[in-house]
N, C-alpha and C positions, 0 to 999 in steps of 0.2 A: 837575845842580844849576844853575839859573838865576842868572847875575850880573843885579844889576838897577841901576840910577842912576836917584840922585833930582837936584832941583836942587843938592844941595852934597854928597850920597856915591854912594860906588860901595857897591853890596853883593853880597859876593862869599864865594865859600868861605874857610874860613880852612887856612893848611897849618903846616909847623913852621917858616916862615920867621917867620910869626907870633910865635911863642913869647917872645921878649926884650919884644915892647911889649904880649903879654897879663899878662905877670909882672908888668910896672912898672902895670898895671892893679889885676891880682888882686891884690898885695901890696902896695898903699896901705890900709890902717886908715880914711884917711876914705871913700873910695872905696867899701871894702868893709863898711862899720858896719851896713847893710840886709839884707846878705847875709848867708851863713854864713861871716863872716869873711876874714881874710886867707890866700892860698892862697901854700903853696912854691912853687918853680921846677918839682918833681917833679908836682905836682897840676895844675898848671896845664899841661903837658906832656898828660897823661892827659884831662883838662878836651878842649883842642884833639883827640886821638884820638876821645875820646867824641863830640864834636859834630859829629864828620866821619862815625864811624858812625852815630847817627842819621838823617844824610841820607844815608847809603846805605838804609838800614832804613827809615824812610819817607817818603823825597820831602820830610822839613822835618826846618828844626833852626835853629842859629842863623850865623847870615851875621857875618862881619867887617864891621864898619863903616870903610870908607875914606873921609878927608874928601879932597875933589877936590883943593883948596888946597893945603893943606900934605903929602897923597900918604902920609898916614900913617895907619895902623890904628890907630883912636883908641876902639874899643871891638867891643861884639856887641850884636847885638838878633837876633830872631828868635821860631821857635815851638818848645816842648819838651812831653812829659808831663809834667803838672801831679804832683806828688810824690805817688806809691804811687796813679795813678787813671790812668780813662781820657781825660781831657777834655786839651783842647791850650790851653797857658797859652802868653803872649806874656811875655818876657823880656828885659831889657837892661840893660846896662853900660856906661858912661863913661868915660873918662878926665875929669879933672877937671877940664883945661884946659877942654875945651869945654864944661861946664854951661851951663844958663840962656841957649843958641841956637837951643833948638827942633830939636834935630840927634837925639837919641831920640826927640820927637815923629814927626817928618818920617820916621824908619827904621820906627817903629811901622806907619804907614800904611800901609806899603810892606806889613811885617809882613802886616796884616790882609788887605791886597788879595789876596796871596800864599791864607791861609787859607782864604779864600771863594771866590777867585777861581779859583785852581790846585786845589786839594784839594778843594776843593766841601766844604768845614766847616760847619758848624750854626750853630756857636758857639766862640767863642774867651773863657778865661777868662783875669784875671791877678790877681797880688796881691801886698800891699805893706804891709810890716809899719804901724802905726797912726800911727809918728811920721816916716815917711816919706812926708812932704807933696810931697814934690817929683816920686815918682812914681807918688801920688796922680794931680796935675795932669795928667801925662801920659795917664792911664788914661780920665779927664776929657775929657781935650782930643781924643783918640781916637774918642769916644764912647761907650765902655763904661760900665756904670753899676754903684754900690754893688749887691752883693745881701745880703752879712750878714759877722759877724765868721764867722773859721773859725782852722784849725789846721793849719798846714802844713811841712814839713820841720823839724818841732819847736820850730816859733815861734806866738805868737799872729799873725794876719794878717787884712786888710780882702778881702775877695773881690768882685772888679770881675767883670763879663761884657756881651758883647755876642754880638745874635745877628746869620747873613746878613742878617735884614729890616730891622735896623734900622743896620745895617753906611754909615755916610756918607764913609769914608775916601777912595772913588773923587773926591768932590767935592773932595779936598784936592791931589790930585797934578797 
């Protein structure tokens, strides 16, 4: 598993030292309103297990976001199977202190470099329920683009994608 740093995160594996500041993540309500909700202590425990296995399983999954500054694990971004498919969705969470700094954009990037660059990917999709403008923008800002509404982990959702060719992320890092 590759640690990688950007200009203001480190992005690295996550372990169970994690655990106390994905909780204070997972179980914020506003935090969590986009998602499936607020997660226990116990889910989120399994959560960090799960993510670890997929990057044993294959080569991606989703990285700990470390802000360099403040040296604290202030979220996840990364790549996962897209709910019951084959295609690889780009995902990410915040703590809320850092919103609206560009700091999931800038991991995003990282993200996609990762997809195309390492894995040799086609196509990376993501998706973001309708009134979830804000990572919308990111998906935007990314360069992915609308393809249509869809139906995912039993919510309605906006289904973003991008492919290697038109992939501009390198120009950002």
């Amino acid at each position: 598993m590759q640690e990688i740093e950007t200009a203001r995160l480190y992005l690295r594996q996550f372990t169970l030292d994690d655990l106390d500041e994905l909780y204070r993540i997972y179980s914020d309500p506003e935090i969590m309103k986009y998602l499936r909700g607020v997660r226990s202590r116990e889910a989120t425990e399994i959560a960090i297990h799960t993510m670890l296995k997929n990057w044993e399983q294959n080569n991606f999954g989703m990285w700990a976001l470390v802000h360099k500054i403040d040296r604290k694990m202030i979220g996840r971004c990364g790549l996962a199977f897209l709910d019951k498919t084959p295609e690889v969705e780009l995902g990410y969470v915040l703590n809320k202190v850092y919103w609206n700094q560009g700091l999931v954009t800038e991991a995003s990037f990282v993200s996609l470099n990762y997809g195309f660059d390492i894995l040799h990917l086609d196509r990376i999709v993501a998706i973001a329920r309708p009134e979830n403008i804000a990572s919308q923008r990111v998906m935007q800002k990314v360069g992915m683009k609308y393809e249509k509404n869809a139906f995912y982990y039993e919510t309605d959702v906006l289904y973003y994608s991008i492919s290697r060719e038109t992939d501009q992320s390198k120009v950002f890092l």
